[in-house]
N, C-alpha and C positions, 0 to 999 in steps of 0.2 A: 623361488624365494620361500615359498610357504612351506618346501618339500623340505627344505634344508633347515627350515624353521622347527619342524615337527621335529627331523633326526636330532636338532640338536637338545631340544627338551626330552625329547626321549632317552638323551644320553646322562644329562642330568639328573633325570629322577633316579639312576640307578644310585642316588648318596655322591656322586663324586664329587660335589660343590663343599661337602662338609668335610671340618676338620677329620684328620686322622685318627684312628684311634690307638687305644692301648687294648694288646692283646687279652682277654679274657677265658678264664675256664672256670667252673666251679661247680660244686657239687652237687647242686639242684639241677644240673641238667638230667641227672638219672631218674627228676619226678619226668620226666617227658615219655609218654608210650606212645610208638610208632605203629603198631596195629592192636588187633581186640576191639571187642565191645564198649561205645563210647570213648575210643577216640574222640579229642577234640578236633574240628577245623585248624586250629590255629598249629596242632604237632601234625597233622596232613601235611601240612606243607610248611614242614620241618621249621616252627617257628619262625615264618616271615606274616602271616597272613592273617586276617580277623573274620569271620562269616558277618553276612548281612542280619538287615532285621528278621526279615525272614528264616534262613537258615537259624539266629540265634533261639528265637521263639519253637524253632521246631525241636533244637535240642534241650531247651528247658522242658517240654513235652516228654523228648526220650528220658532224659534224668527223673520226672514224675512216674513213667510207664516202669523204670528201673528197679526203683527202691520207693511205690508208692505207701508204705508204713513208717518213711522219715523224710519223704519231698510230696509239696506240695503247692502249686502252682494259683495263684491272684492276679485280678488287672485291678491296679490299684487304681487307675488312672485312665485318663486319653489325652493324647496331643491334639491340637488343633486340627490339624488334620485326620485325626480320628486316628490314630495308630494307638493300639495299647499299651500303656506301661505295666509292665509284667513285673510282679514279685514272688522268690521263689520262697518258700519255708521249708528249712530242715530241723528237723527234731525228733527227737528219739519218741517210739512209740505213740505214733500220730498223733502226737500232742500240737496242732496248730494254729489255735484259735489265741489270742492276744489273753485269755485269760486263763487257759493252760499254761501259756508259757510263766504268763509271771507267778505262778505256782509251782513252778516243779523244780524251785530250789536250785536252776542255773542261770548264771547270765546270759541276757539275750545279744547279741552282734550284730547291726544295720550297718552293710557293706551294701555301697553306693557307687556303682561305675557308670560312664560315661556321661556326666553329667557336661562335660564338654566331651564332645561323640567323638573328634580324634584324638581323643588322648584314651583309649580304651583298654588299656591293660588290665584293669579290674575285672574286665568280664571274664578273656582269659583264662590269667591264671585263678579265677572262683571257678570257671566250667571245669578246671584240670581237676581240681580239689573237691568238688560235689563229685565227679568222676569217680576219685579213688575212695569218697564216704560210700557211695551207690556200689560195688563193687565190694568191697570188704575189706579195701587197705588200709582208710582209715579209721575203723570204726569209735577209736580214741575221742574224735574232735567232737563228735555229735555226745558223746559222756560228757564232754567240759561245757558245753554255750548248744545255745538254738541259736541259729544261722538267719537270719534274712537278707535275702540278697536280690538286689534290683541291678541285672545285669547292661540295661538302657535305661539311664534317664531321660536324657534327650534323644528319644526315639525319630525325632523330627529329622534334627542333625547328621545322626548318624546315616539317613540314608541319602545326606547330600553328598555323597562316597565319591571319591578321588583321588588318585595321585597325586596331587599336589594342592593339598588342604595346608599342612602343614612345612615349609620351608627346610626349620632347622630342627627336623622329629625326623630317627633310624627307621620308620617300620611304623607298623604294618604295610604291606604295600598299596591296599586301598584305605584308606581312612576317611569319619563324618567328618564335619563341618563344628566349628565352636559353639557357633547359636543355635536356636530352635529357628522351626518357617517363619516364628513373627520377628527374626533377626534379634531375639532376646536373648543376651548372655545367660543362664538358668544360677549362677553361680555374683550375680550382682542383684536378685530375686528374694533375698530370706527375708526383707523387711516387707516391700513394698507387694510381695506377691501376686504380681500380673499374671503368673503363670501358672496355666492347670499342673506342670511338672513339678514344680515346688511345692503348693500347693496339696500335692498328692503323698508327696513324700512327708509335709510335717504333720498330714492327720494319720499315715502310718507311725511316725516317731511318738504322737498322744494317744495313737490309741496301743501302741505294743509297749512303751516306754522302755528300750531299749538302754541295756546298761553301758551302750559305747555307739558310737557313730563314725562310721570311716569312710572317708569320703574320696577316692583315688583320682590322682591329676597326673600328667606328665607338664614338665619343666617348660619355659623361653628362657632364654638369655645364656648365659656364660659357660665355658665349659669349666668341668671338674673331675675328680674322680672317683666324686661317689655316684653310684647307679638310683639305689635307692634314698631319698632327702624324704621326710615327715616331719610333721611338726604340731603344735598346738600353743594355745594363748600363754607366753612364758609368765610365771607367777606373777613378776613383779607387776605384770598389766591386767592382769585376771580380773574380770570381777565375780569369777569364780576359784580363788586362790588355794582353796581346800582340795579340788578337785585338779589343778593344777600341778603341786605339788604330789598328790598320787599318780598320774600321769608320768611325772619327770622323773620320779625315785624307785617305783616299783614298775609300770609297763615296759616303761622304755629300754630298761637295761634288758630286760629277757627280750624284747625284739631284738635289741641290735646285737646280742649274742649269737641270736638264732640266726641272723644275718652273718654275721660271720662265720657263723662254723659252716655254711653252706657257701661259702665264695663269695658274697657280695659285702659291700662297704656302704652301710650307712651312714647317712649324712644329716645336719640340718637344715632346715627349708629356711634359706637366705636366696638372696637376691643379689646382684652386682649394685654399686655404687655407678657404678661408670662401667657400661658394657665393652667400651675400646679400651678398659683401663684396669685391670683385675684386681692391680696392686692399693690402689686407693681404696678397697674396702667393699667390706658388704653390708646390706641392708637388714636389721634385723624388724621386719614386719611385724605387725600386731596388727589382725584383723578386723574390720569394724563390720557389724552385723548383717549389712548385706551378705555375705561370704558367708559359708556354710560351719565354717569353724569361729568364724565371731560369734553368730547365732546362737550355738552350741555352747560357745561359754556364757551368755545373756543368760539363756535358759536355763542353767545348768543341767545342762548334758552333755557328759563327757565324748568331746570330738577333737580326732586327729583329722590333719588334710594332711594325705600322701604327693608328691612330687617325684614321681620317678623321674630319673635325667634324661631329656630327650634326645641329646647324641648318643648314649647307647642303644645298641642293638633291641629291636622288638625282643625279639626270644627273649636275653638276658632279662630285659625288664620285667617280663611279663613272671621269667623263673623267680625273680626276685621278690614280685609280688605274692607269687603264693608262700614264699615262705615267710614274708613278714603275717600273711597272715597265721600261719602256723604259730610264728610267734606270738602274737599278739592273743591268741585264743587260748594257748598257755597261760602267759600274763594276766589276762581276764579271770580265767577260772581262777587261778590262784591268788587273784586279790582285791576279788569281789566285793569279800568283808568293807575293806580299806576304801572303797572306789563308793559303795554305797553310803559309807558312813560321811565320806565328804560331799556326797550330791545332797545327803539328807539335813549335812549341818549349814549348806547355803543355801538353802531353800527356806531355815530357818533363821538366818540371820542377814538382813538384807540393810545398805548401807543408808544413810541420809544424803548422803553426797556422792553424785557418780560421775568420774568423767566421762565425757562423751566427743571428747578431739584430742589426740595427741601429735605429736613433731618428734621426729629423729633429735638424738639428742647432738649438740654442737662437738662433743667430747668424745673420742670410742673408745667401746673394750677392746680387748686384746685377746684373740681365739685362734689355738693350732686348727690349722687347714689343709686335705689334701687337696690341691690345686693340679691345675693343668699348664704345662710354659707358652709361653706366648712370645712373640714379637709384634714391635709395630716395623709398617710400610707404609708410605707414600700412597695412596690410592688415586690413580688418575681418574676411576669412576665416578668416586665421592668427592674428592678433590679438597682430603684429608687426611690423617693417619687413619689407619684401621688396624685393629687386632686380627693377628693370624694365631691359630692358637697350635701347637706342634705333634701332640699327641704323645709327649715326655710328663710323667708325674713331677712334680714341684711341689715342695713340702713348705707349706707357710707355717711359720714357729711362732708368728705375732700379729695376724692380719688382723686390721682392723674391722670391726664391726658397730656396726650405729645403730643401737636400737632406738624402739621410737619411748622412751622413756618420760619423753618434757611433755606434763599437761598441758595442752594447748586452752583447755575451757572445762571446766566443772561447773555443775548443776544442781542445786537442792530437788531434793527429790519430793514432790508432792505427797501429800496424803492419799489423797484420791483424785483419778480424773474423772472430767463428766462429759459425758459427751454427746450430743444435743443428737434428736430422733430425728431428724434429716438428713443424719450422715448410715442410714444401715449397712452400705459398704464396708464402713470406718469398723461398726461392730464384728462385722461378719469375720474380717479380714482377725480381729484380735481374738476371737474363738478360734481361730485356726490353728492361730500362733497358739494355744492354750492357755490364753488369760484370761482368767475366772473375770465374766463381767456381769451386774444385775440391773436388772430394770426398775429403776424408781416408779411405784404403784402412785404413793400420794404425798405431796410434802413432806422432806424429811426434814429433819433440823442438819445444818454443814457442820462437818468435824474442823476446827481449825479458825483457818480466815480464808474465804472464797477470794479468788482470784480471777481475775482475767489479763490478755496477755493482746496490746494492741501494735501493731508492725510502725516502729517508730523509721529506720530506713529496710528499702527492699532492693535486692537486683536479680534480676533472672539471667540465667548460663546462654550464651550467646549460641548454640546449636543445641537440638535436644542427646540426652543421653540416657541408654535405655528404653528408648522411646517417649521419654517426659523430658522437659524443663523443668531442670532444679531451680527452686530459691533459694538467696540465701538473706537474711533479715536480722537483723536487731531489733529487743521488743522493750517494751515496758509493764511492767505488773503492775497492776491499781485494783484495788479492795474493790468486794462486789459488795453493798450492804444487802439488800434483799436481791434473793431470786428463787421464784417457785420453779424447780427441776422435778416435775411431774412429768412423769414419761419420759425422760432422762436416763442413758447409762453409766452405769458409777462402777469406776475400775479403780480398785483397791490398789495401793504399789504395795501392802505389807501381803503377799503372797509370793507362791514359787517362782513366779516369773514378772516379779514386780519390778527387776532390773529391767527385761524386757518389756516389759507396758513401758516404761519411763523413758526408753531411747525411742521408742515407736512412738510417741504420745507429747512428748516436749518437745517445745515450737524451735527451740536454739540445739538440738540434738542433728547433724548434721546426714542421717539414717534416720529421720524420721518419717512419718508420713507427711506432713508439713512441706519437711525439707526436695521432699522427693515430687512436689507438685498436688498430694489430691485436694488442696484447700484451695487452690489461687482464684477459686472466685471469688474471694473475699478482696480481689484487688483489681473488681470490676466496677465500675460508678454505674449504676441505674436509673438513677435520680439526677436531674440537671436542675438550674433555676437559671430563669431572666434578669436581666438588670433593673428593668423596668420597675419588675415586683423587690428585690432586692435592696434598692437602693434605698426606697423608703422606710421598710422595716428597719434596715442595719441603720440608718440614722435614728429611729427612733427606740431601737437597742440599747445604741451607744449612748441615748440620753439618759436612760432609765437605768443601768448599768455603768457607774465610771470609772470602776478597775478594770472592765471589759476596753473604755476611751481611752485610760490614759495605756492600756497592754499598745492597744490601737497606735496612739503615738508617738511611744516609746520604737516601736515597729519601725514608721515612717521614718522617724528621725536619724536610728541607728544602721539600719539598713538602708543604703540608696537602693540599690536592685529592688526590692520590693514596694521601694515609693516610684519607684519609676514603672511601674509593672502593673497595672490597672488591673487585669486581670488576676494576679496574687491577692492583689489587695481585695476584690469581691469574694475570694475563694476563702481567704483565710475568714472573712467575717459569715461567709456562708455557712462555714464549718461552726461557730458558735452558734449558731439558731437550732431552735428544735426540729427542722425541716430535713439537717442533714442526716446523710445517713447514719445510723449508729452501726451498724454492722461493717460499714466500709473499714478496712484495712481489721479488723478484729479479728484473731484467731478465736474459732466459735467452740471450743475447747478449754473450760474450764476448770481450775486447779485448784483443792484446799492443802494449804501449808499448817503446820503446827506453827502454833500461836509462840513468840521467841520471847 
């Protein structure tokens, strides 16, 4: 039984489970070299295969040993288990330091692979492409942009290697694992920052300040026909809409030419509506700051996320990557000007009002699609219909699309927050992010009207996710009239990344730190009281106080549950006494508003 078990997984992983494909050839096969100097692993064996951590770290080694006057090798980082995060730099006449670069009058390019280990195409087609710079083929790319290229993010993942990591992924034949060892997605990471990998990557993004960030994924879900799908925060959702619009008008069209004239079809990074159902529509995502491309537009920093399609073949994919990047380092050089002049006017002009939840809208547009045909069957397995998808092109002339348009919840944006010296985590984590934050020496005078924000309802997520318990709460704002914030830190929103202090730092921001768990001891009780002691106090409260008596028996009257409920009723007048706690349910996180 177990022998026949084995043959038969063994017969599966050769792909036969997945749909069929549509036949492929295209012109980027001719960047592939089968022997010479620096050969990749991945053209060894004729584009099916990925090298290890090992193996990959020794060949950022040969590309350093190659062409060491334009590569040059960093650990930016470590994993938890101590593996290093390696980043390579290329640039013309050993210009390497973070303050070379931003001097010598080109853009800089942070290409980001494996940030989920089996989707690894980024490493790849970058080793094929620092190849033909080290060599002399391409000496053109290192003229337009300085390169940083972190070939493993999740160096953890990657070496959970397998054949059968990923289900409905062509290739490579061994591929990592999605999370890092501490089972942390790295890629639901850009707010709350648990992880040395992220962590690592956004004090290289502050300290190079790179003019573009590319973050390379392979696909789940539906089939289609394009190999390569990208994407970024579409204007209308931006809260960086300057930088959006350069993205959409000038990068894009010279990648996706550059795509084309070399045989692949670029796509947009959509989603199925209904995975058994293709025809019903696709989902037009908008990412929220977790995600490396929501981040990206908080910050204003301009960031694509790539999506290669997982049913095509490794190779193709992998050819397909190196030439977007070709493209896009074209695009870069060439419109630099344009790309800088929009990071620099939203950096300067930041909103009062930001959303921070949106919804698919009830209504869709209407967007030509290449598609893949399908049928449904009967499944006796599932014991429902199922999509079989045929591996014929199917041209949609008016598919519906639903982006996520409808504000779900908008937020005034503070003036300043403050953030009490008990939390140096809370600090730390926002210096990371690169929010200018300062330290109150001695009583300042407040800009505005001080605020505080106290958890009127709360409910926690019934499993953790990420490794925390989200809350989710509705609050109330009340005036603060005095409070000395000595030794206090005061984070400004009217700076570059005052969008991002605001989603990080606002209690109803759904991506907050808040939202994501590090405050919930604010919804621990410490303090208890006796009846004994209680009883007599609150009766001679209630004498002394009769708005407090009649609140009292308006209470009793109008609610039976709580006259029936002894224990409410000691709670709710405990809560009136100076005994209670004042910090229980208080976000400890104070806000000044401009005065309306």
């Amino acid at each position: 039984m177990i022998a026949s078990m084995i043959m038969l997984t063994a017969g599966l992983s050769l792909n036969g489970h997945l749909p069929p494909l549509i036949p492929w050839q295209g012109t980027s096969e001719q960047l592939m070299q089968t022997k010479g100097p620096l050969t990749t692993y991945f053209e060894l064996s004729e584009g099916a295969d990925s090298p290890d951590y090992q193996q990959t770290m020794a060949f950022v080694e040969r590309l350093v040993a190659a062409n060491p006057t334009q590569f040059k090798a960093y650990d930016i980082g470590y994993s938890n288990s101590g593996r290093a995060i390696k980043m390579l730099v290329a640039s013309e006449q050993s210009q390497f330091s973070a303050s070379m670069l931003k001097n010598n009058n080109k853009p800089t390019l942070l290409i980001q692979a494996g940030i989920h280990a089996g989707e690894i195409d980024g490493k790849d087609a970058a080793f094929m492409m620092l190849r033909d710079i080290a060599l002399g083929k391409r000496r053109d790319l290192l003229s337009k942009v300085n390169i940083l290229f972190i070939p493993i993010l999740n160096v953890d993942g990657h070496e959970r290697r397998s054949r059968y990591n990923r289900i409905n992924q062509r290739g490579p034949v061994e591929m990592g694992f999605r999370t890092n060892a501490n089972n942390l997605n790295l890629n639901r990471d850009y707010t709350k920052l648990d992880t040395p990998e992220i962590r690592a990557v956004l004090k290289v993004i502050n300290e190079y300040e790179p003019q573009l960030y590319l973050d390379v994924h392979v696909t789940d879900g539906a089939d289609y026909q394009y190999d390569i799908t990208y994407g970024f925060t579409p204007e209308f959702a931006s809260e960086s809409p300057a930088i959006a619009r350069v993205l959409e008008t000038k990068i894009k069209p010279v990648i996706d030419n550059t795509l084309l004239s070399q045989g692949h079809i670029p796509g947009p990074l959509v989603f199925a509506m209904d995975k058994r159902d293709f025809k019903k529509g696709i989902a037009g995502w908008v990412a929220s700051p977790r995600f490396s491309n929501g981040w990206g537009d908080l910050a204003g920093v301009p960031t694509i996320l790539v999506e290669n399609h997982s049913l095509k073949p490794y190779k193709q994919r992998v050819l397909g990557t190196y030439v977007l990047y070709d493209g896009l380092i074209s695009a870069l050089s060439e419109h630099q000007a344009e790309l800088a002049e929009a990071v620099a006017y939203e950096q300067q002009n930041l909103p009062q009002q930001l959303v921070v939840k949106r919804d698919y809208a009830k209504k869709p547009d209407f967007i030509s699609f290449k598609g893949v045909a399908y049928k449904h069957f009967e499944s006796a397995i599932s014991g429902q219909a199922e999509a079989k998808y045929l591996g014929e092109a199917l041209q949609y002339d008016a598919l519906p699309i639903f982006w996520q348009k409808d504000v779900a919840l908008k937020v005034d944006v503070p003036q300043i927050f403050y953030v009490p010296p008990a939390y140096p985590d809370v600090v730390e984590k926002l210096k990371i992010h690169g929010i200018a934050v300062q330290k109150l020496s001695e009583q300042q005078q407040v800009q505005g009207t001080l605020k505080s924000a106290s958890i009127a309802q709360h409910s926690f997520a019934q499993q953790p996710f990420e490794g925390r318990f989200r809350v989710d709460a509705t609050v109330n704002f009340d005036a603060v009239e005095k409070f000395d914030l000595t030794g206090w830190y005061a984070v400004p929103t009217q700076q570059a990344r005052g969008e991002l202090a605001t989603h990080l730092l606002h209690p109803l921001a759904p991506d907050s730190l808040f939202s994501w768990g590090e405050f919930n001891t604010i919804f621990q009780r410490t303090e208890y009281v006796e009846n004994y002691a209680l009883e007599p106090f609150a009766r001679s409260m209630l004498k002394e106080n009769p708005a407090m008596a009649l609140e009292f028996d308006r209470k009793i009257r109008e609610d039976k549950a709580f006259a029936n409920n002894p224990s409410a009723r000691m709670e709710w007048l405990y809560a009136q006494t100076p005994y209670y706690d004042q910090a229980y349910l208080k976000y400890p996180i104070l806000m000044s508003f401009k005065e309306k």
